[in-house]
C-alpha positions as CSV (number, residue, x, y, z in Angstrom):
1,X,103.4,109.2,78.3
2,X,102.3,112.9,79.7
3,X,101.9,112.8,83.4
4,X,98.3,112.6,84.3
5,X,96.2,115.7,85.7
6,X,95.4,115.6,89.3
7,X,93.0,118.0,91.6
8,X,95.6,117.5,94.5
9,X,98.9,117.2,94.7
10,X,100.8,113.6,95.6
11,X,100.9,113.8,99.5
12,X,97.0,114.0,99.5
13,X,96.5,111.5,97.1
14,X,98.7,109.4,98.9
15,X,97.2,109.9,102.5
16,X,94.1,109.4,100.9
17,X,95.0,106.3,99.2
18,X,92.4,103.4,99.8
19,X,90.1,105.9,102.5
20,X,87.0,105.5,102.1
21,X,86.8,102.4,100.4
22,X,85.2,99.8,102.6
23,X,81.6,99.3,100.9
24,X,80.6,96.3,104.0
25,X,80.8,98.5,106.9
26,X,82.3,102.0,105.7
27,X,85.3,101.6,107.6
28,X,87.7,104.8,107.0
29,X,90.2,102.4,106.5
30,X,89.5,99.1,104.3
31,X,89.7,96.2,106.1
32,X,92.1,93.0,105.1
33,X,90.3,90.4,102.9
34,X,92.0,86.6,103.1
35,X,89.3,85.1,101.6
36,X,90.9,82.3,98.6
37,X,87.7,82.6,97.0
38,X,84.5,84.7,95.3
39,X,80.6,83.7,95.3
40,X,79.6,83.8,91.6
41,X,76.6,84.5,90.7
42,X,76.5,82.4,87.7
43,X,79.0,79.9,86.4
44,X,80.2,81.7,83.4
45,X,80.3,85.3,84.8
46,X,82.9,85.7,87.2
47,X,82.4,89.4,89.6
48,X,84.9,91.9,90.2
49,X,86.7,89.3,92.2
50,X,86.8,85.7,91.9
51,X,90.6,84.0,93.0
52,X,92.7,85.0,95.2
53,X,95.9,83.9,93.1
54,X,94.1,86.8,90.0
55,X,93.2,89.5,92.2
56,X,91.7,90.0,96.0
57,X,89.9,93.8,97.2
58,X,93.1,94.5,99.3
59,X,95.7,94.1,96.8
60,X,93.4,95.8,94.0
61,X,93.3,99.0,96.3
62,X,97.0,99.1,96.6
63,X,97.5,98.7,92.7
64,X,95.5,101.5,92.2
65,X,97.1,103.9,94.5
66,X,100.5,102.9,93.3
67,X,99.8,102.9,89.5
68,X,98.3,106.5,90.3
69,X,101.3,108.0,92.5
70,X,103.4,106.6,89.1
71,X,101.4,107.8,86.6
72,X,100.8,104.5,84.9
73,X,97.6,102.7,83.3
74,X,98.0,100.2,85.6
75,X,100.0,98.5,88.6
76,X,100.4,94.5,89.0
77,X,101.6,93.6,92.6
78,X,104.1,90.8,93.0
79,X,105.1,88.8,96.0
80,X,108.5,91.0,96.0
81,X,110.8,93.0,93.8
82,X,112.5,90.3,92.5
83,X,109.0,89.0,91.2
84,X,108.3,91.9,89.8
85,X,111.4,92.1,88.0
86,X,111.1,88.5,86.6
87,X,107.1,89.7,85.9
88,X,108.7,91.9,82.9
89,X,111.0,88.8,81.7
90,X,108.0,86.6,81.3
91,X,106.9,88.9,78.4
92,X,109.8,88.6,76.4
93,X,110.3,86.3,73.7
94,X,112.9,83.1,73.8
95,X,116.3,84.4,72.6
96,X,115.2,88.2,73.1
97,X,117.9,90.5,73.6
98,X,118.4,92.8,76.8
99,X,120.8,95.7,77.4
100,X,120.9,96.3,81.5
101,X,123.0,99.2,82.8
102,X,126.1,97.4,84.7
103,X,125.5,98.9,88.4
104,X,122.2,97.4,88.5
105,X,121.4,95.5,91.7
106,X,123.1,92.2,92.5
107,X,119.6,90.6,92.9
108,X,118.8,91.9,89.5
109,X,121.7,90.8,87.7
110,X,122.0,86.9,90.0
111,X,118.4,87.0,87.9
112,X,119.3,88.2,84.4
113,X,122.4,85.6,83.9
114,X,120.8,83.0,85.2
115,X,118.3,83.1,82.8
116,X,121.0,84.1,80.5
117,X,123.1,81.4,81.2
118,X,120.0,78.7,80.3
119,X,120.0,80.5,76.7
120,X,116.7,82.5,78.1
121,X,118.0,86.1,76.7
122,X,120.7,87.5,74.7
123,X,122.5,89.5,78.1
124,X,124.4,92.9,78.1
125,X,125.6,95.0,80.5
126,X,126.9,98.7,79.7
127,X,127.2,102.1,81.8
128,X,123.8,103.4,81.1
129,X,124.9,106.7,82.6
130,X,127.8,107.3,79.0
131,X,124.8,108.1,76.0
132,X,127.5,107.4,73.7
133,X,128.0,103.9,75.2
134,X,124.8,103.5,75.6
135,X,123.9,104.3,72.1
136,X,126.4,102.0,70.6
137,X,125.7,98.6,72.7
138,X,122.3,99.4,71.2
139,X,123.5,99.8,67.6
140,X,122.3,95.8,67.1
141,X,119.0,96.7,69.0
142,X,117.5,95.1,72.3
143,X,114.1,94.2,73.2
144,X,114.7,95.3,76.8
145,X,116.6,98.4,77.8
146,X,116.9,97.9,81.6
147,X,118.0,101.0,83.9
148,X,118.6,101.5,87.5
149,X,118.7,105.2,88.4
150,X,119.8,106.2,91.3
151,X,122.5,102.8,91.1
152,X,122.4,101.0,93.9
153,X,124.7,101.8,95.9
154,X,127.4,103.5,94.1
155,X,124.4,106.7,93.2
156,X,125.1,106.6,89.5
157,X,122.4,108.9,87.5
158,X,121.1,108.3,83.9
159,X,119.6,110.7,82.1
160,X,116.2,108.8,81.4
161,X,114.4,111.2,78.6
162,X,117.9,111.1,76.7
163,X,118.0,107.5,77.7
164,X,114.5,106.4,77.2
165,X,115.2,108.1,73.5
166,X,117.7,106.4,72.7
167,X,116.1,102.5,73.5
168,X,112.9,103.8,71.8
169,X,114.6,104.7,69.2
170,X,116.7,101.1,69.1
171,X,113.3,99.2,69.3
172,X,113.6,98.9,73.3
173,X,111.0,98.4,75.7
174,X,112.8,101.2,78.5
175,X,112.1,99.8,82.2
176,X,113.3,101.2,85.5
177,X,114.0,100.3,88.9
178,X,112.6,102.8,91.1
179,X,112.8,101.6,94.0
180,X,115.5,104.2,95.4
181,X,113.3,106.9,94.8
182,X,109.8,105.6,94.5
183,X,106.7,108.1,93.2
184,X,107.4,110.3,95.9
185,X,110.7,111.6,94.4
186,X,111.3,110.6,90.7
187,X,108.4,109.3,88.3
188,X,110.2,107.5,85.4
189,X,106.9,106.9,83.2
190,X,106.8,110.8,82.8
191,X,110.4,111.1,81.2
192,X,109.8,108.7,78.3
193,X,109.8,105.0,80.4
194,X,107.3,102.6,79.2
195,X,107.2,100.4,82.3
196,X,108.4,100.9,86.3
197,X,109.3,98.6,88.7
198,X,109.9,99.1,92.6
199,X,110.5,96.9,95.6
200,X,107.4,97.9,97.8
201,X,109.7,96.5,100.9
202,X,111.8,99.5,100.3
203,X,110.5,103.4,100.6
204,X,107.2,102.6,99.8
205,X,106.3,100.8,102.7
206,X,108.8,102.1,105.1
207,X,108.9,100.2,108.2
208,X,110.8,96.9,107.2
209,X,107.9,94.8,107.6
210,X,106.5,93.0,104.7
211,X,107.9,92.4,101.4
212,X,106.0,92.7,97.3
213,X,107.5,94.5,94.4
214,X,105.1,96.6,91.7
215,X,105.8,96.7,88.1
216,X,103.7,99.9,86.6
217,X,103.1,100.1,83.0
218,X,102.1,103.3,81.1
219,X,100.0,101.7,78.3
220,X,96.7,99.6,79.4
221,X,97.7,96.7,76.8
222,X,101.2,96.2,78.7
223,X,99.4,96.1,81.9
224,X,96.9,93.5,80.9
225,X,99.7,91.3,79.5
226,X,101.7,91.8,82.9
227,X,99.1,90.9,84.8
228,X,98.0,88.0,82.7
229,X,101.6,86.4,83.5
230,X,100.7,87.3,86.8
231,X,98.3,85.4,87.1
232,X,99.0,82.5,85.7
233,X,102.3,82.2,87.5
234,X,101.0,83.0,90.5
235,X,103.4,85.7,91.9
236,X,101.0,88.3,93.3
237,X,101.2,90.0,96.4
238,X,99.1,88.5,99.6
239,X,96.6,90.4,101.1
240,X,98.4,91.3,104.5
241,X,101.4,92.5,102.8
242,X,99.2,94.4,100.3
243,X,97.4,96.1,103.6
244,X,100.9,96.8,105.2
245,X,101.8,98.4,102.1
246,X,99.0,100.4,101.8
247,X,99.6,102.1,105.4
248,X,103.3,103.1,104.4
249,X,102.4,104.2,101.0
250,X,100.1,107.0,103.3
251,X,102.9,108.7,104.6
252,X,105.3,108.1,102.1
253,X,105.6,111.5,100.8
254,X,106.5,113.4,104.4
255,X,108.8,110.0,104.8
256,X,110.9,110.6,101.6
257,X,111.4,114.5,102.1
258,X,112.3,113.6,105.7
259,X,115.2,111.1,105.3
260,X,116.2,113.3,102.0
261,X,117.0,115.7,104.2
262,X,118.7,113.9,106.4
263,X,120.4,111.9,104.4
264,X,121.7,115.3,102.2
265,X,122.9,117.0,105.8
266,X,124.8,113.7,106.3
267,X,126.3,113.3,103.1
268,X,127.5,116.8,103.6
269,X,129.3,116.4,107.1
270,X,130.7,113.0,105.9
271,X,132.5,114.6,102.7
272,X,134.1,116.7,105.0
273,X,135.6,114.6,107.5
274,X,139.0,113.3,107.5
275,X,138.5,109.2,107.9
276,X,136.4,109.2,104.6
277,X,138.1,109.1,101.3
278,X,134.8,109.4,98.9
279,X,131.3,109.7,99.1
280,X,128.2,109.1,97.0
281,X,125.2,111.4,97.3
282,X,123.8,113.3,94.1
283,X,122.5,115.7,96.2
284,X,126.6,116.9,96.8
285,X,127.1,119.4,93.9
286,X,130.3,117.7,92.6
287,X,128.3,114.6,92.2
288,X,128.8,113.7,88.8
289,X,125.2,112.8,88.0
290,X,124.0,115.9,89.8
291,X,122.6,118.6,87.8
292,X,120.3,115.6,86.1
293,X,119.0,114.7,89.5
294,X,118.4,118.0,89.7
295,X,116.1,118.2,87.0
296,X,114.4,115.0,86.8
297,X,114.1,114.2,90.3
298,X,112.2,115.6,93.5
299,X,114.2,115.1,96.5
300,X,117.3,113.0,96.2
301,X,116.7,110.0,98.1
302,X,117.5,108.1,101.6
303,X,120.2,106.3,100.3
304,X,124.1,107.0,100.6
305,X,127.6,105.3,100.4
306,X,130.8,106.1,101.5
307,X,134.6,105.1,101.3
308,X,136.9,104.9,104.3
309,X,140.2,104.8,105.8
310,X,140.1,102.9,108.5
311,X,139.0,99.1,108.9
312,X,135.1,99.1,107.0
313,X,133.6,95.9,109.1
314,X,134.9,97.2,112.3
315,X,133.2,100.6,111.3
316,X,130.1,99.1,110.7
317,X,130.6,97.1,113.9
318,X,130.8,100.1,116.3
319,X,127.7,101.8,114.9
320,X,124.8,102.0,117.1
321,X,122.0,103.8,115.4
322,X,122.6,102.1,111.8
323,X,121.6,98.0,112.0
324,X,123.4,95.9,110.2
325,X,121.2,94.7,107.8
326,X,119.9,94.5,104.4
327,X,117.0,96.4,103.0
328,X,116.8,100.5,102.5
329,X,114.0,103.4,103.0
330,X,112.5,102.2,106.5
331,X,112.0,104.5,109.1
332,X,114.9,102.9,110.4
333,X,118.5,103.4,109.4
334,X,120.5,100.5,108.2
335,X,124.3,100.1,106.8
336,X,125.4,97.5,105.2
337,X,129.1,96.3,102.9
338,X,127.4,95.5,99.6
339,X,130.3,93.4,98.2
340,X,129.9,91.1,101.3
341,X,125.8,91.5,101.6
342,X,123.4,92.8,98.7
343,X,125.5,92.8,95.6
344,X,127.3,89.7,96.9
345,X,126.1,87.2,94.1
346,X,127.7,89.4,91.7
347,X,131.5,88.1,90.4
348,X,134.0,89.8,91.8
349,X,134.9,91.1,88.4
350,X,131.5,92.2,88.1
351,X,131.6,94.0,91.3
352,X,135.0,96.0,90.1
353,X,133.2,97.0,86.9
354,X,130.4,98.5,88.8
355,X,132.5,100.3,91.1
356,X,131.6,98.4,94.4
357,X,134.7,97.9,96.1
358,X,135.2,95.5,99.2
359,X,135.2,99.2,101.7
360,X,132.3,100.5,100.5
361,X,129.7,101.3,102.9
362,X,125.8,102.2,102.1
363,X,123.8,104.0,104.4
364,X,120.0,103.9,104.5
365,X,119.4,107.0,106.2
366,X,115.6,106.8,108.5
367,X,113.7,109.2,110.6
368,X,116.3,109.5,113.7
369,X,117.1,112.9,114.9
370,X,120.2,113.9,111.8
371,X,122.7,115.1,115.1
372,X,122.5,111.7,117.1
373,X,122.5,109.8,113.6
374,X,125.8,112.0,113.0
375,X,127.5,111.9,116.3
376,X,127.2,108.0,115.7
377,X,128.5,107.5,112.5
378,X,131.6,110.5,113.7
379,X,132.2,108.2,117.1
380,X,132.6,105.0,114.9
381,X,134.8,106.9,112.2
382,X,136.9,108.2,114.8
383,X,137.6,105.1,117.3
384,X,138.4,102.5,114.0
C-alpha cells in the first residue's frame, strides 16, 4: 500500500499520540480504564465499548497510534509478541503452507514447528536475504511468506519490495517482524508488506516494563479478521500494559535515533579492536546487507552482535553497564549469548544454519553516555 499523507511528521504524531483524548475529565493524558465491562443502552446495541476481552478505551488509543506510526488500516494488540505472531497463524487454513526466512527469532520458530510438528502447517525455512533462494523455495507457492529483517541477532537484511514481490507474486501473504526497528526506523507496509508484527516490550515501549505485541495490517478486511480471532481467543493486550505502552510509544522517535547512534559509534570502535573477530551492524559499510538498509530503512537500529577471542560468558560476566538479560530497545542496555538465552529453543543444527554460534554476543545498546558504555565493554574485552 502507498504510505499515508500526514500534516506532521512521525515524532509529533507520536508525542501526540493519545493527548487529548480523555472525554470524562479532559485530562491531557487519558487515564487507565480496568473496567471488564460496558453499560448498554439497549440489549441488542452494544456502544463503542462493551468487553474487556473485544476492546477497552486504553488499548483502542494505543491501536490507533500504532497502526498510524505503521501505516496500516488497523492495529490489533496482543498480550505479547508471541501472541501476536500466533494472531497471524490463526488465519491460516489447516495444512497451509509457510516459507519463514531461517534467522528468524528462536521464539518464532519454538512456535512455527510446534505447530508444524502437530501437522498445523506445511513449514519451511530458507535465507530470505538470497532472492534466488528465495524465489525457488516459493516455486510450489506458500500461503505465508514470513520475514525478519533486521535478523535477530546475526543483522541479516532482506530486500522487502524485491521480497514482498516475489511472495505476492507466489500467492503469499508477506509478513514482517519489526520489532528491531519499529515505525520509528523502517515501515515494512510501505515497501509491499501486507501485514506487520512487533513486540511492543521491545523499542516501542522502551523501558523494560510491560510486555504486548501488535500485528498491523494494511487492508481493513485483514484487520477485521485479525481482530475477530482476537477476540475470540482472547489474547489482547490489558489496559495497564496498553497505557505503559502508550507513554514509550511518545518518545520513541528521539529514543530510536538516540541508541542508533550509539549503537553505530559502538559498532565502529568494536570492529576495530583487537579481541573481536567479527561484528554485526548494517550501519558498518562492509555489512553485507548495507546499502539496502540504507535505502529502506531510517536509522539502523539499537541492536548489535559481536564475535570474540577471548572466553564469551566471562565477557559478559565482567560487564557493568550491559545486564545480563533478555529483551532489546529499553532505555537500558542489555547483552546477552543468544545460543544459551533467546534463540536457545532452536536445535543446535538450527542454530549453525542461522549463523548463531555458541560466542556470539548481542548487544542492546540504551541511552547511557556512548564513552562510559564503551570504556565498559573495552575493560571487559581487555581483562578476559
Amino acid at each position: 500500500m502507498s504510505e499515508k499523507k500526514h500534516t506532521h511528521g512521525l515524532a509529533t504524531r507520536a508525542a501526540r499520540a493519545g493527548i487529548n483524548a480523555d472525554p470524562g475529565h479532559e485530562g491531557v493524558v487519558a487515564p487507565v480504564s480496568v473496567a471488564a465491562t460496558y453499560v448498554r443502552a439497549e440489549a441488542g446495541s452494544p456502544g463503542a465499548f462493551d468487553y474487556a476481552r473485544t476492546s477497552t478505551p486504553t488499548r483502542a488509543l494505543l491501536a490507533k497510534a500504532v497502526a498510524e506510526l505503521e501505516g496500516a488500516a488497523g492495529a490489533c494488540l496482543t498480550a505479547s509478541g508471541m501472541a501476536a505472531i500466533d494472531l497471524l497463524l490463526n488465519d491460516l487454513p489447516l495444512g497451509a503452507r509457510i516459507l519463514a526466512a531461517h534467522d528468524c527469532y528462536g521464539g518464532t520458530q519454538r512456535l512455527f514447528n510446534a505447530r508444524a510438528a502437530h501437522g498445523r502447517f506445511d513449514l519451511v525455512y530458507a535465507d530470505a536475504t538470497d532472492t534466488r533462494t528465495l524465489e525457488d523455495a516459493l516455486k510450489p507457492g506458500a500461503a505465508l511468506l514470513f520475514l525478519e529483517t533486521p535478523s535477530n541477532p546475526r543483522l541479516r537484511i532482506t530486500d522487502l519490495e524485491r521480497a514482498a514481490a516475489v511472495g505476492r507474486t507466489a500467492g503469499a501473504l508477506v509478513a514482517v517482524d519489526n520489532t528491531v526497528l519499529s515505525p520509528a526506523l523502517q515501515r515494512p507496509l510501505t515497501l509491499g508488506a501486507d501485514v506487520v508484527v512487533s513486540s511492543l516490550t521491545k523499542l516501542i515501549n522502551g523501558h523494560s516494563d510491560m510486555v504486548g505485541g501488535a500485528l498491523c495490517a494494511a487492508s481493513p478486511e485483514a484487520h477485521e479478521r485479525y481482530h475477530w480471532w482476537m477476540n475470540a481467543a482472547g489474547t489482547g493486550l490489558g489496559a495497564f500494559d496498553a497505557f505503559l505502552a502508550m507513554r514509550g510509544l511518545r518518545t520513541l522517535p528521539l529514543r530510536a535515533k538516540a541508541q542508533s547512534a550509539t549503537a553505530l559509534a559502538l559498532a565502529k570502535r568494536l570492529a576495530a579492536h583487537p579481541e573481536v573477530t567479527r561484528v554485526n551492524y548494517p550501519g558498518l559499510p562492509d555489512h553485507p546487507g548495507h546499502e539496502i538498509a540504507v535505502r529502506q530503512q531510517s536509522g539502523f537500529g539499537p541492536l548489535l552482535s559481536l564475535e570474540i577471542r577471548s572466553d564469551t560468558r566471562a565477557f559478559v560476566k565482567r560487564l557493568e553497564l550491559f545486564t545480563l538479560a533478555q529483551s532489546l530497545g529499553g532505555a537500558e542496555s542489555l547483552v546477552c549469548i543468544p545460543a544459551l538465552m533467546t534463540h536457545a529453543a532452536m536445535t543446535p543444527e538450527a542454530r549453525a544454519g542461522a549463523g548463531i554460534s555458541d560466542t556470539l554476543v548481542r548487544l542492546s545498546v540504551g541511552l547511557e553516555d556512548e564513552g562510559d558504555l564503551w570504556r565498559d565493554l573495552d575493560a571487559a574485552l581487555k581483562a578476559v
